[in-house]
KOLSE-875044 format. One line per field, with one value per atom (N, C-alpha, C): residue in one letter; x, y, z; residue number from 0; atom name. Coordinates in nm, 4 decimals. Atoms other than C-alpha are relative to their C-alpha. Example, Ala and Ser with C-alpha at 12.3 -4.5 7.8 and 13.67 -1.06 7.14 Angstrom:
<rs>
residu: [A_A_A_S_S_S]
east: [0.0890_1.2300_0.0900_-0.0820_1.3670_-0.0770]
north: [-0.1190_-0.4500_0.1200_-0.1190_-0.1060_0.1090]
up: [0.0000_0.7800_0.0000_-0.0060_0.7140_0.0730]
num: [0_0_0_1_1_1]
atome: [N_CA_C_N_CA_C]
</rs>
This chain:
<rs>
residu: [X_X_X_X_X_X_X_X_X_X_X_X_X_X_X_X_X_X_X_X_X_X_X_X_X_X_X_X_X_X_X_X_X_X_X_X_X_X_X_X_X_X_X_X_X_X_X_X_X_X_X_X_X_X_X_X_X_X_X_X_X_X_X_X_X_X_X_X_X_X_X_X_X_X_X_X_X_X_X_X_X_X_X_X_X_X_X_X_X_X_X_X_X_X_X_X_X_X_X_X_X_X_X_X_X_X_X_X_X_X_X_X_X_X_X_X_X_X_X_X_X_X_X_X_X_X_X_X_X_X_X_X_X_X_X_X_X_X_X_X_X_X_X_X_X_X_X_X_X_X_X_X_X_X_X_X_X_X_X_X_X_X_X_X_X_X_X_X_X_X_X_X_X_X_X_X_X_X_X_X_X_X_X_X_X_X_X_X_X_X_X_X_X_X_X_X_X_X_X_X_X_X_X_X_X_X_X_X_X_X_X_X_X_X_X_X_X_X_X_X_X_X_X_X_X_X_X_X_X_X_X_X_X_X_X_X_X_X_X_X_X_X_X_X_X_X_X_X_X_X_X_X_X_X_X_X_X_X_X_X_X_X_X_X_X_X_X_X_X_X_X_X_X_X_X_X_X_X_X_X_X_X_X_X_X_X_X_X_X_X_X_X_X_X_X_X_X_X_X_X_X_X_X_X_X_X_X_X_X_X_X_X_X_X_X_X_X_X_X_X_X_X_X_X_X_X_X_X_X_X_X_X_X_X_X_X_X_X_X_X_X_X_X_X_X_X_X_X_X_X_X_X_X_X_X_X_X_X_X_X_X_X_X_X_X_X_X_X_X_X_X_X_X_X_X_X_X_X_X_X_X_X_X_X_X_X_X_X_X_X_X_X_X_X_X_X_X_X_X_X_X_X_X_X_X_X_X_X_X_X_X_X_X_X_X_X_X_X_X_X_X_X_X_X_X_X_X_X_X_X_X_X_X_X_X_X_X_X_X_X_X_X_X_X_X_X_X_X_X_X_X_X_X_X_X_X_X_X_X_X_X_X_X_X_X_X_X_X_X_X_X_X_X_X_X_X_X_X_X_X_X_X_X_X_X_X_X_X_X_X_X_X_X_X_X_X_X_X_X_X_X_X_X_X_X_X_X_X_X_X_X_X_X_X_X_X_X_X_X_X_X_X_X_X_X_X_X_X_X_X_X_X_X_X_X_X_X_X_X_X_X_X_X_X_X_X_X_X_X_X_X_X_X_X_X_X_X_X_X_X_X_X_X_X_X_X_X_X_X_X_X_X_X_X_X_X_X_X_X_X_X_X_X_X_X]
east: [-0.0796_14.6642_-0.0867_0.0577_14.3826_-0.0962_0.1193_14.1661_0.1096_-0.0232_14.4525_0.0453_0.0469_14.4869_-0.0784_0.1129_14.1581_-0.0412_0.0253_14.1602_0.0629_-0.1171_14.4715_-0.0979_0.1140_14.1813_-0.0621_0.1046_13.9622_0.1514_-0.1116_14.3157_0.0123_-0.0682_14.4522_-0.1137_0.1526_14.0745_0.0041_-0.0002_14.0906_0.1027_-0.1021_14.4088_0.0073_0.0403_14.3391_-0.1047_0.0950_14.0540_0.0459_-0.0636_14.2667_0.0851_-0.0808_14.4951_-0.0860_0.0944_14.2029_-0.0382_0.0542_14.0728_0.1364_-0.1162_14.4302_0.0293_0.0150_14.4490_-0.1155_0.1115_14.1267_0.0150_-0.0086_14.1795_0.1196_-0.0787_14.5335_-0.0271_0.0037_14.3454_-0.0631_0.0906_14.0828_0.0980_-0.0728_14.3525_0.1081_-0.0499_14.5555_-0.1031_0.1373_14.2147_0.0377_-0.0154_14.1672_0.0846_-0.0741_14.5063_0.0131_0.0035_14.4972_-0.0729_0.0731_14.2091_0.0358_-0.0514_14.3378_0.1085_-0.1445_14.6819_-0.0278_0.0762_14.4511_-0.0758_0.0999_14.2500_0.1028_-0.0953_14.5480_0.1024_-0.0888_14.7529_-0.0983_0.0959_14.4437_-0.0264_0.0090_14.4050_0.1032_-0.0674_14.7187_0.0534_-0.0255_14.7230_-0.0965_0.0973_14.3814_0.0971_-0.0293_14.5676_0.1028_-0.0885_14.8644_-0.0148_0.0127_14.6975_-0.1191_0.1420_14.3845_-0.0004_-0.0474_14.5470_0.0845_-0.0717_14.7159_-0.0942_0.0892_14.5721_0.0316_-0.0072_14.4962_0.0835_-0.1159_14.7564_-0.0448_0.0345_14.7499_-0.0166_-0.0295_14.7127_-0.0645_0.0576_14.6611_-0.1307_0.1042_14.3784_-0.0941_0.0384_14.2870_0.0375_0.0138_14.2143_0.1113_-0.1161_14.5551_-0.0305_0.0227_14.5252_0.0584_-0.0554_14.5023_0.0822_-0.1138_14.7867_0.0457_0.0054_14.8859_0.1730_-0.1089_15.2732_0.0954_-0.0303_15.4981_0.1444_-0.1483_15.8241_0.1153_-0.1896_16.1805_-0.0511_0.0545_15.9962_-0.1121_0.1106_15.7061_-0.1366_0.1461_15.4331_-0.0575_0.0752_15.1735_-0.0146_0.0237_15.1428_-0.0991_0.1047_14.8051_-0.0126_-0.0016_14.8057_-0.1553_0.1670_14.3889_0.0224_-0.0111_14.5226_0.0402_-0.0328_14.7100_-0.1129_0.1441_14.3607_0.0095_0.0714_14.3107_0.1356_-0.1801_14.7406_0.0508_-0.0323_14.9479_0.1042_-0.0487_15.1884_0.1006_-0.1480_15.4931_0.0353_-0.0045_15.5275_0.0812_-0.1303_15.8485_0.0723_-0.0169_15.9546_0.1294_-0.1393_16.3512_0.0810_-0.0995_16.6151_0.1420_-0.0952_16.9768_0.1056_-0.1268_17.1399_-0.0380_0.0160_16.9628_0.0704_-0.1271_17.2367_-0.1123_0.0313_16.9883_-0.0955_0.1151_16.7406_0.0893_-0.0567_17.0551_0.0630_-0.0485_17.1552_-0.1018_0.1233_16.8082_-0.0432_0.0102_16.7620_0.0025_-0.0511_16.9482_-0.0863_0.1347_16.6834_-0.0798_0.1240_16.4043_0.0120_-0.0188_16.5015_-0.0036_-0.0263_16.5710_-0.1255_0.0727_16.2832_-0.1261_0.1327_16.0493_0.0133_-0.0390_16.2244_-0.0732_0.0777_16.0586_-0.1428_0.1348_15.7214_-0.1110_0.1162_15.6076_-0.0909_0.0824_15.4902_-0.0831_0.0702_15.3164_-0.1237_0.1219_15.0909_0.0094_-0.0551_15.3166_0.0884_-0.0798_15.4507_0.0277_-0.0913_15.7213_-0.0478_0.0204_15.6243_0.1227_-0.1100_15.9178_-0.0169_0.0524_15.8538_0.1457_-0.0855_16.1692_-0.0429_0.0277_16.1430_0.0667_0.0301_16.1440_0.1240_-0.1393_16.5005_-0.0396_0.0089_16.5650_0.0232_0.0122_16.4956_0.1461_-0.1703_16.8775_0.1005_0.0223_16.9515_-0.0695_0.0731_16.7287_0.0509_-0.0088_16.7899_0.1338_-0.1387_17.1884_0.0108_0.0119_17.0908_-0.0258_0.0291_16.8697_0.1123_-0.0731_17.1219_0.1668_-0.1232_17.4159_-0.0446_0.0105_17.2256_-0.0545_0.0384_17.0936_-0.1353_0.1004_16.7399_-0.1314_0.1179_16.4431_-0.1629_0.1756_16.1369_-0.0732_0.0494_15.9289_0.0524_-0.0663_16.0879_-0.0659_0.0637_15.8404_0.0496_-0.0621_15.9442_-0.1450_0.0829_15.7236_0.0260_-0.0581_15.8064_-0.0472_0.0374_15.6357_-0.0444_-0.0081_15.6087_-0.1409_0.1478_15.2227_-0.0323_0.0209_15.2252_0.0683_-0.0709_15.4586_-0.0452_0.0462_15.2661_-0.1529_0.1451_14.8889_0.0545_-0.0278_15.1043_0.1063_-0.0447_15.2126_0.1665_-0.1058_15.5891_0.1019_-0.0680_15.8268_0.1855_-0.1380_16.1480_0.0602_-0.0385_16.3147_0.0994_0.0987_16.3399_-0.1338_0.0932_15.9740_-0.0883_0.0843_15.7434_-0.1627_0.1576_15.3906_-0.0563_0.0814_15.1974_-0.0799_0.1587_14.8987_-0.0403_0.0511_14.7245_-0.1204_0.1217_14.4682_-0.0859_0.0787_14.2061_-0.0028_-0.0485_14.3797_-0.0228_-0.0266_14.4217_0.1260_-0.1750_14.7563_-0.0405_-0.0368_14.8517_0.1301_-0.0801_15.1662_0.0796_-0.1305_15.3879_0.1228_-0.1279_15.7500_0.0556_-0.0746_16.0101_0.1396_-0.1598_16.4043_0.0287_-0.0428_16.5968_-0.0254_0.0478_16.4975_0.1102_-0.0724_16.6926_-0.0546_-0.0092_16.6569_-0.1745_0.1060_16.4218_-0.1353_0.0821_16.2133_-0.0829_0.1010_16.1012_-0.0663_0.0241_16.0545_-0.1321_0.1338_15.7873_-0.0996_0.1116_15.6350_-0.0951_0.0876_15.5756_-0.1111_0.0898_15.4447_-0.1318_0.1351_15.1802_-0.0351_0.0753_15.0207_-0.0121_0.0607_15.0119_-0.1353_0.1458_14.6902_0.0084_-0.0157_14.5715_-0.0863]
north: [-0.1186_-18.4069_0.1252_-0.1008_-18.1928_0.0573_0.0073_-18.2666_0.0466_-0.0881_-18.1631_0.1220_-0.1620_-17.8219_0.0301_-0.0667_-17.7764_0.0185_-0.0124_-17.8451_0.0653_-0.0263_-17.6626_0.1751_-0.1464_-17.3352_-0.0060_-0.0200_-17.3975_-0.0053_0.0141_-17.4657_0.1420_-0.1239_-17.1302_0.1152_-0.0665_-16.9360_-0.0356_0.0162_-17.1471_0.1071_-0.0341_-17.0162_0.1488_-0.1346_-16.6188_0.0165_0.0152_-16.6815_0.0310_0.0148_-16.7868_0.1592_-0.0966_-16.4981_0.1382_-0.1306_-16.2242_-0.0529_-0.0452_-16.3500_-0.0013_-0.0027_-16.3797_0.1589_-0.1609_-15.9977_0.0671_-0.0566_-15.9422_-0.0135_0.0360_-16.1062_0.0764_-0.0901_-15.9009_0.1038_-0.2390_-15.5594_0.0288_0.0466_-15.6530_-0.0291_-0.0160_-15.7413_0.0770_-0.1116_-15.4452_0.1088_-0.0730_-15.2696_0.0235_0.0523_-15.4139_0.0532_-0.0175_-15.3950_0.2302_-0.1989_-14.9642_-0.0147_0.0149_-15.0000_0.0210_-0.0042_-15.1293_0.0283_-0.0968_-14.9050_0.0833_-0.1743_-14.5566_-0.0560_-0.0074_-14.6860_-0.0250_0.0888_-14.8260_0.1469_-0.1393_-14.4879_0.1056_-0.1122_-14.2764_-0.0138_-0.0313_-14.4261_0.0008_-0.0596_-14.3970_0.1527_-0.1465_-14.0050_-0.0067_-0.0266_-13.9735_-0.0759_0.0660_-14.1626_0.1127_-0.0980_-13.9528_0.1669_-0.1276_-13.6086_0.0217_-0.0223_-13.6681_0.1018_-0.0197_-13.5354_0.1427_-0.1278_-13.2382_0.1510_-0.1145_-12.8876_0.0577_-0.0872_-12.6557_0.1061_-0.0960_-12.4299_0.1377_-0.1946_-12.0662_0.0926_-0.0783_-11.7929_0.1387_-0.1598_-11.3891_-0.0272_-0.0021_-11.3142_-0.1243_0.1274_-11.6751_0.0465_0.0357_-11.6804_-0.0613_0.0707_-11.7441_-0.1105_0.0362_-12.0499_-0.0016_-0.0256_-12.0482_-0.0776_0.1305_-12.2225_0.0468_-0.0862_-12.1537_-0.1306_0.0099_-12.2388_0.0432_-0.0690_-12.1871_0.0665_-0.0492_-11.9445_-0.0665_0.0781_-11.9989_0.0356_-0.0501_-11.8322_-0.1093_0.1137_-12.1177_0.0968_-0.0837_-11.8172_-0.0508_0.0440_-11.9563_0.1424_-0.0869_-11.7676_-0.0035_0.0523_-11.8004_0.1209_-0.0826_-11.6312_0.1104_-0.0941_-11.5254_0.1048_-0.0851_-11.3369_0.1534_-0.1603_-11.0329_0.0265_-0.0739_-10.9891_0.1164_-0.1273_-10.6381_0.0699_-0.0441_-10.6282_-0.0508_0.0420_-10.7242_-0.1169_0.1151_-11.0447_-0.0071_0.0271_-11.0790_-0.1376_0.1132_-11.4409_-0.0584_0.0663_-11.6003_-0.1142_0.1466_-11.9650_-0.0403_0.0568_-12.0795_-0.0627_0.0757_-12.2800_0.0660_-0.0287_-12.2273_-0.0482_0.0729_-12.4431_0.0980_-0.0545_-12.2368_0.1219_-0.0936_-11.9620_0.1315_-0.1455_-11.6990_0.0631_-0.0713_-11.7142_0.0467_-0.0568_-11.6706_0.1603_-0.1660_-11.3346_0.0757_-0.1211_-11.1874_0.0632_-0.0565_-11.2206_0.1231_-0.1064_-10.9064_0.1122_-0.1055_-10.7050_-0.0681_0.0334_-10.8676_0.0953_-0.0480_-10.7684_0.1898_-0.0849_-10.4292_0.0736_-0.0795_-10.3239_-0.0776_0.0467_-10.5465_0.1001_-0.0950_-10.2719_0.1082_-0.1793_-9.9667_-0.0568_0.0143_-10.1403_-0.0560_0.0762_-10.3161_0.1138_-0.1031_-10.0158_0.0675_-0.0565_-9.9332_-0.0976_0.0841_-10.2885_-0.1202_0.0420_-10.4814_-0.0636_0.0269_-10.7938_-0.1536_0.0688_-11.0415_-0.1647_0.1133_-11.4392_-0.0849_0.0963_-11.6420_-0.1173_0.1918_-12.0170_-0.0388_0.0675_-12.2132_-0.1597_0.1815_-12.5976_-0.0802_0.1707_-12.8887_0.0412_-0.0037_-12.7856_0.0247_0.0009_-12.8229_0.1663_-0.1546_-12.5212_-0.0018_-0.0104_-12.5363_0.0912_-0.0855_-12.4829_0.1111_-0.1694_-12.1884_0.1547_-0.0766_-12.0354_0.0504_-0.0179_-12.0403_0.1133_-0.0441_-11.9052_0.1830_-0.1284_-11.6277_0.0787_-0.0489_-11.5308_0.0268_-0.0814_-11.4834_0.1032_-0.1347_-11.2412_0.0656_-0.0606_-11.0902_0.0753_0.0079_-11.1368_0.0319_-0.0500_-10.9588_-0.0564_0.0543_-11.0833_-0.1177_0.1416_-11.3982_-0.0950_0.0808_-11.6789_-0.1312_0.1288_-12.0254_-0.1270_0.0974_-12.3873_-0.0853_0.0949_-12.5746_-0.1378_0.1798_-12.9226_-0.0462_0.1405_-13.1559_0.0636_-0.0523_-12.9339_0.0354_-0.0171_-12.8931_0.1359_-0.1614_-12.5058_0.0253_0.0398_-12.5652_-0.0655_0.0520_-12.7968_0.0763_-0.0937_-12.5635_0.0646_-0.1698_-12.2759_-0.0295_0.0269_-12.4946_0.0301_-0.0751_-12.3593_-0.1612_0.1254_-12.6208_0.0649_-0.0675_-12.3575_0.0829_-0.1225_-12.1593_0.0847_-0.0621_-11.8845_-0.0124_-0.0395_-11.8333_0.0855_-0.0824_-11.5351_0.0391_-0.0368_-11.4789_0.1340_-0.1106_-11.1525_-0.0072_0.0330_-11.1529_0.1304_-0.1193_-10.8430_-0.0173_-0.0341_-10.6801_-0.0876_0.0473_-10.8420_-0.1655_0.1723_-11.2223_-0.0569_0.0227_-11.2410_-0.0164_-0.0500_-11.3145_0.0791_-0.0998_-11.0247_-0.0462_0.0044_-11.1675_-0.1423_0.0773_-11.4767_-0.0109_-0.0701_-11.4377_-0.1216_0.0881_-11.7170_0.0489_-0.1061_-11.6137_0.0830_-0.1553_-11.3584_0.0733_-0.1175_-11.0635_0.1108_-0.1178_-10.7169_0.0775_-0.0754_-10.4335_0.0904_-0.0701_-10.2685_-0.1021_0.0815_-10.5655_0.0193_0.0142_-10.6297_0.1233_-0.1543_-10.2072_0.0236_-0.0075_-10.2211_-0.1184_0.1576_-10.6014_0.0526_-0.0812_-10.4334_0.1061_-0.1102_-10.1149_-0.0377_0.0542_-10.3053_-0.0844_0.0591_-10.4711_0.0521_-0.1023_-10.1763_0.0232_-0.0494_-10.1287_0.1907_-0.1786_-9.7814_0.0506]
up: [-0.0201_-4.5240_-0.0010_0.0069_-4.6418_0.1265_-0.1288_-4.3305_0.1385_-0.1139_-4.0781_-0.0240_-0.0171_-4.2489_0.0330_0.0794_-4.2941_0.1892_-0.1130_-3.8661_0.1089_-0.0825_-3.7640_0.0192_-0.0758_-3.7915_0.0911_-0.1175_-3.5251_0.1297_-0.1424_-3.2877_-0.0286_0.0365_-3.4358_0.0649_-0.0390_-3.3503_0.1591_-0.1279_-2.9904_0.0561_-0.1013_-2.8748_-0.0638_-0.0161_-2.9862_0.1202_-0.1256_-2.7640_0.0983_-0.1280_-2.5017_0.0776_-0.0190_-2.5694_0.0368_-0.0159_-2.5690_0.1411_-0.1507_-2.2116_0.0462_-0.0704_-2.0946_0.0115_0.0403_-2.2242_0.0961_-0.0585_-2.0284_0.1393_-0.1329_-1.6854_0.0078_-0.0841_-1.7040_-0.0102_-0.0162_-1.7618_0.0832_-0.1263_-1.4956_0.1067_-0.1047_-1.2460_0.0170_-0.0057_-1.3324_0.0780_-0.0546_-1.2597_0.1062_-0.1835_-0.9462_0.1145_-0.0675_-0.8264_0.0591_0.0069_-0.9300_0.1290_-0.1004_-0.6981_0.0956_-0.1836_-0.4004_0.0423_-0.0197_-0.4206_-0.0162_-0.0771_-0.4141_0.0757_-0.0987_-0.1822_0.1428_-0.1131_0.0808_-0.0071_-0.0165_-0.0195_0.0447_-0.0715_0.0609_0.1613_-0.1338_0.4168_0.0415_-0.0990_0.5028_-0.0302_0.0206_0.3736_0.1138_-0.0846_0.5829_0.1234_-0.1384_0.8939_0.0351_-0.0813_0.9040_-0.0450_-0.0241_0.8700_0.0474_0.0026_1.0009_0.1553_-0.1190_1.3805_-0.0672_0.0507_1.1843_0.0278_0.0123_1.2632_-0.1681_0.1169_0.9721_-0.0185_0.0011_0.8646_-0.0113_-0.0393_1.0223_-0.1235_0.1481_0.7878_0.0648_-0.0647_0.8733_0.0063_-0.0231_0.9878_0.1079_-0.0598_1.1864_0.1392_-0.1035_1.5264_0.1001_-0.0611_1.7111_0.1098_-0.0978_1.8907_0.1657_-0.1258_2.2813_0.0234_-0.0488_2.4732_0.1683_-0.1243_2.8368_0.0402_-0.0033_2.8995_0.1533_-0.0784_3.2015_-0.0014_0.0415_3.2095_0.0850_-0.0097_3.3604_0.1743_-0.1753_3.7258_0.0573_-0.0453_3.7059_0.0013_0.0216_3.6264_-0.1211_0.1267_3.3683_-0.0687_0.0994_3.0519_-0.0656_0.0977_2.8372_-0.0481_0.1544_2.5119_0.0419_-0.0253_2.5625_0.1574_-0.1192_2.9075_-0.0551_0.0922_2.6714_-0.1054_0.0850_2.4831_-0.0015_-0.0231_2.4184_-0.0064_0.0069_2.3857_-0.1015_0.1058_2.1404_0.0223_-0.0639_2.1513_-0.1395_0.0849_1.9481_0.0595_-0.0590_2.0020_-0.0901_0.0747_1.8855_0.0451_-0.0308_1.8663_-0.0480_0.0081_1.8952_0.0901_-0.0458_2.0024_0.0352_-0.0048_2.1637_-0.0852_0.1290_1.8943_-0.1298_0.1461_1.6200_-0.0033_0.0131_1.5175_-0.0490_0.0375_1.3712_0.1289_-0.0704_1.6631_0.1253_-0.1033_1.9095_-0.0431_0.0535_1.7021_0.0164_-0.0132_1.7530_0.1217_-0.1369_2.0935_0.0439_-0.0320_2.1940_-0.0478_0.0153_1.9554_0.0197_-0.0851_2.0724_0.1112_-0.1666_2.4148_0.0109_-0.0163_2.3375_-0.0681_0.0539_2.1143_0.1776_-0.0903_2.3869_0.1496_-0.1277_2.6731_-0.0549_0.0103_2.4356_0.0008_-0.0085_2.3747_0.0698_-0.1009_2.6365_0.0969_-0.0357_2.8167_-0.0493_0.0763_2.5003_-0.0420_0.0033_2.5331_-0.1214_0.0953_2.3114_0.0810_-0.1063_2.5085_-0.1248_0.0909_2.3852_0.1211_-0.0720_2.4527_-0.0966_0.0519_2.4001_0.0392_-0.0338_2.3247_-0.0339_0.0744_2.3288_0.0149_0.0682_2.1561_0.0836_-0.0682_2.4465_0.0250_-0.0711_2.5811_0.1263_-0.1923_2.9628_0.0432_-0.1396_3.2629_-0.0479_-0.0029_3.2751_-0.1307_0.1179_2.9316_-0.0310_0.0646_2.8314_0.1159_-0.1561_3.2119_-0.0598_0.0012_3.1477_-0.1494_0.1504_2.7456_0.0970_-0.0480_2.9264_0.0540_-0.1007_3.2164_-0.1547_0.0713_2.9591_-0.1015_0.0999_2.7053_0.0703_-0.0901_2.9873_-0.0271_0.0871_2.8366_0.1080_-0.1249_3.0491_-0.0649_0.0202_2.8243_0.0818_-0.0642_2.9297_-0.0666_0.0377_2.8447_-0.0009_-0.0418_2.8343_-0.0989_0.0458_2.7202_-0.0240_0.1026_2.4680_0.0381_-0.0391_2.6483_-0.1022_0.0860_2.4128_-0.1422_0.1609_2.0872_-0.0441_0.0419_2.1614_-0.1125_0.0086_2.1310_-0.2126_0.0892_1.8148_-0.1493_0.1168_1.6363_-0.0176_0.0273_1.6803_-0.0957_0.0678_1.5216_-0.1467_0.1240_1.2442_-0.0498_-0.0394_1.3401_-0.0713_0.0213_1.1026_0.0056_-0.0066_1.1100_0.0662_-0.1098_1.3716_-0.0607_-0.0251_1.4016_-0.0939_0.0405_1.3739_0.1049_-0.0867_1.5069_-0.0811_0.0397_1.4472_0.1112_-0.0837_1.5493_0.0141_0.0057_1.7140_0.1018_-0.0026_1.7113_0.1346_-0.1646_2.0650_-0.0464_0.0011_1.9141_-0.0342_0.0301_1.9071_-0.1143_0.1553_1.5246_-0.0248_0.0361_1.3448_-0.1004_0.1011_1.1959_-0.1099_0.1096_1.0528_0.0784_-0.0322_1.0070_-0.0520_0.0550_0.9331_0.0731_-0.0252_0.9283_-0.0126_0.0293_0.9713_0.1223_-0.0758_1.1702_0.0027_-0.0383_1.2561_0.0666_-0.0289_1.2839_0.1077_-0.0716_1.5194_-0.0295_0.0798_1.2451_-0.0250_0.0088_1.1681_0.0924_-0.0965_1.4926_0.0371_-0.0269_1.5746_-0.0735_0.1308_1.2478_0.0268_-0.0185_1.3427_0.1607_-0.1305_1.7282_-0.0052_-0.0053_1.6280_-0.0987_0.0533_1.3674_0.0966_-0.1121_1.6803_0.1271_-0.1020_1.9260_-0.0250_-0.0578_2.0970_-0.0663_0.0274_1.9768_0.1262]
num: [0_0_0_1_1_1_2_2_2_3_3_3_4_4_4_5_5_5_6_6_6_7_7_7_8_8_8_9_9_9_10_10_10_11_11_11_12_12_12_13_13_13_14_14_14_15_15_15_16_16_16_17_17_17_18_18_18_19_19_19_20_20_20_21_21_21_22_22_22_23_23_23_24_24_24_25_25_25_26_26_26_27_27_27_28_28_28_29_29_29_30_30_30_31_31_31_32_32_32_33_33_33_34_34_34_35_35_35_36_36_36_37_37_37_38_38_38_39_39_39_40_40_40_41_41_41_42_42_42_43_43_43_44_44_44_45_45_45_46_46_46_47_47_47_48_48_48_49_49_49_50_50_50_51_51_51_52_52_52_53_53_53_54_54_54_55_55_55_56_56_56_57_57_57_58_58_58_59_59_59_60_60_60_61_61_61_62_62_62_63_63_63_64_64_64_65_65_65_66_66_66_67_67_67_68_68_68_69_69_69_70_70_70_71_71_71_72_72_72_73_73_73_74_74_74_75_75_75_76_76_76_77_77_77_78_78_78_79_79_79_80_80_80_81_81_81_82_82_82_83_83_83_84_84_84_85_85_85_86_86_86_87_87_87_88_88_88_89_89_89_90_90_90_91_91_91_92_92_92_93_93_93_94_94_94_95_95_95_96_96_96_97_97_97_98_98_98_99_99_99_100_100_100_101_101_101_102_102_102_103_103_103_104_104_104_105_105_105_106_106_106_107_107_107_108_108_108_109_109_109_110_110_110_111_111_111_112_112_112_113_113_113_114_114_114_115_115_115_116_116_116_117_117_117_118_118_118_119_119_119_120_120_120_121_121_121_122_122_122_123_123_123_124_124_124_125_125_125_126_126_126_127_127_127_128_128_128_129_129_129_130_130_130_131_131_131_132_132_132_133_133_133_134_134_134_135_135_135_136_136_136_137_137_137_138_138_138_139_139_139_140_140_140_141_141_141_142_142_142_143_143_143_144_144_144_145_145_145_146_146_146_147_147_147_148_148_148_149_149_149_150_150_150_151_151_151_152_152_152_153_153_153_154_154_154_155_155_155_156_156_156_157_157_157_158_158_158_159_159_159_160_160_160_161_161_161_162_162_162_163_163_163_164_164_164_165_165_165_166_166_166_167_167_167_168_168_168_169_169_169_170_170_170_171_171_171_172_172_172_173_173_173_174_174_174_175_175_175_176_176_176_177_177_177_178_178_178_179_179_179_180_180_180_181_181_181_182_182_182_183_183_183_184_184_184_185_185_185_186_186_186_187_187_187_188_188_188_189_189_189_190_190_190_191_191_191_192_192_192_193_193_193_194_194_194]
atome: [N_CA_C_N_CA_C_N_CA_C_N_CA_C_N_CA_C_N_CA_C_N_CA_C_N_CA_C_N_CA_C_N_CA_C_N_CA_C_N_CA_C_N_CA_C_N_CA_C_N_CA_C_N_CA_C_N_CA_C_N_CA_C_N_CA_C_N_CA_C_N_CA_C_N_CA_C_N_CA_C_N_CA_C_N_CA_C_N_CA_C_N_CA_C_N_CA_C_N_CA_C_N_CA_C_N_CA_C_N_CA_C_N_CA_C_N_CA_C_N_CA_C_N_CA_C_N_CA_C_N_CA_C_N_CA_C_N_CA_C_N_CA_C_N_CA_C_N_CA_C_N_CA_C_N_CA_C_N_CA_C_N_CA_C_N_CA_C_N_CA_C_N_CA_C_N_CA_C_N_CA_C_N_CA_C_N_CA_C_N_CA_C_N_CA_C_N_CA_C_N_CA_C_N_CA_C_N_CA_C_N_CA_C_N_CA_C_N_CA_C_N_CA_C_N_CA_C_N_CA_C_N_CA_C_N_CA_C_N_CA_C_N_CA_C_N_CA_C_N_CA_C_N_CA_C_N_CA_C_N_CA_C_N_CA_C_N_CA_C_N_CA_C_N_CA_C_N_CA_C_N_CA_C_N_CA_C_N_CA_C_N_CA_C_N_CA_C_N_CA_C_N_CA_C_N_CA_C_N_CA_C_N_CA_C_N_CA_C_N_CA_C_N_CA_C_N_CA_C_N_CA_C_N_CA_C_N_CA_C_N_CA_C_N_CA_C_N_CA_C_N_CA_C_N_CA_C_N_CA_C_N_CA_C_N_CA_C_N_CA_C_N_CA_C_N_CA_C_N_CA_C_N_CA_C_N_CA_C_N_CA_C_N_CA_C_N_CA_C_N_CA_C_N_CA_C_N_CA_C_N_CA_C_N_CA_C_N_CA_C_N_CA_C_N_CA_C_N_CA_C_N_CA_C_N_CA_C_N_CA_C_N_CA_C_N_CA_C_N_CA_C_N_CA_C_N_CA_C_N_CA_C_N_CA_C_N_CA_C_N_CA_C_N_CA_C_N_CA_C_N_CA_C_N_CA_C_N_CA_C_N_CA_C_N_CA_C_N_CA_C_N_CA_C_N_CA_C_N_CA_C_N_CA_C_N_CA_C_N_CA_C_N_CA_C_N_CA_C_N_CA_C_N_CA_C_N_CA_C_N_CA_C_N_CA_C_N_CA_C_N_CA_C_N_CA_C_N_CA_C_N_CA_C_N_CA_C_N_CA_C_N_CA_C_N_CA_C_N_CA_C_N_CA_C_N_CA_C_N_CA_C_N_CA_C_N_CA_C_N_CA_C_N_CA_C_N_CA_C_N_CA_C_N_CA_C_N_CA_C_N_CA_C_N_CA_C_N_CA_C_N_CA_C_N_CA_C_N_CA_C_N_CA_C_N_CA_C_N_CA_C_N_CA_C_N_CA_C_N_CA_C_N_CA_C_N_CA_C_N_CA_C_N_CA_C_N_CA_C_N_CA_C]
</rs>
């Protein structure tokens, strides 16, 4: 009796053993696993932003883009160099950018003669649509259609309305998301007149 106490220690000592590498192989394949779930979440962060431009910010270099209006005349941004560009990006379904229109239109009638010209991007909607939009607010600016969301996605544009200013010397001066009043735009124009 005394000899299988005296042997039930070395079983009792084996199987801690067992239990400490069992403890070890699961902190090692916890490891591991950490491992290869930041490494499998990092390429697919790097996959789906690696095609992302960098997000605009005053002062940056407005990128070029060259667009055509509702007449079929090309527009390219680097052509008003040396002018100023009130460049504003909306839709006919979006409710604040169809309330602005009307001032747009009306401040872009006092300043365009002053070198201060209005580029209207609307988002991948058909000639038809925007044409019929134009012709009922009886909208005289340029009017061009972003078909495929290129222009859209350079200018980092995730909410309509959105207008960015880009000052004579093809800088943004300012980006502003939202509606826009009478006064807004009157103060956003006259900070991007040519002097």
């Amino acid at each position: 009796m005394f000899a299988i106490i005296g042997d039930t220690k070395p079983f009792a000592e084996e199987g801690e053993g067992q239990l400490d590498r069992k403890k070890k192989r699961t902190v090692i394949r916890t490891v591991i696993l950490g491992i290869l779930a930041a490494a499998i979440i990092y390429t697919i962060y790097i996959s789906a932003t690696k095609d992302k431009v960098k997000l605009l910010e005053v002062g940056d270099q407005a990128p070029d883009f060259a667009l055509t209006d509702l007449e079929g005349n090309s527009h390219k941004l680097s052509d008003y160099k040396g002018q100023g560009v009130f460049l504003n990006f909306w839709g006919t379904w979006c409710e604040p950018c169809v309330e602005e229109m009307p001032a747009i239109d009306r401040q872009y009638n006092k300043f365009e003669q002053q070198g201060v010209h209005v580029l209207s991007v609307n988002i991948a909607q058909s000639n038809m649509e925007v044409s019929s939009f134009r012709d009922q607010l009886n909208l005289k600016f340029p009017i061009v259609i972003d078909k495929n969301k290129s222009v859209m996605e350079a200018y980092n544009v995730t909410w309509l309305p959105a207008t960015v200013l880009v000052n004579p010397e093809g800088k943004i001066e300012k980006i502003y998301t939202g509606g826009l009043t009478d006064e807004n735009i009157a103060k956003f124009m006259e900070s991007i007149k040519p002097e």
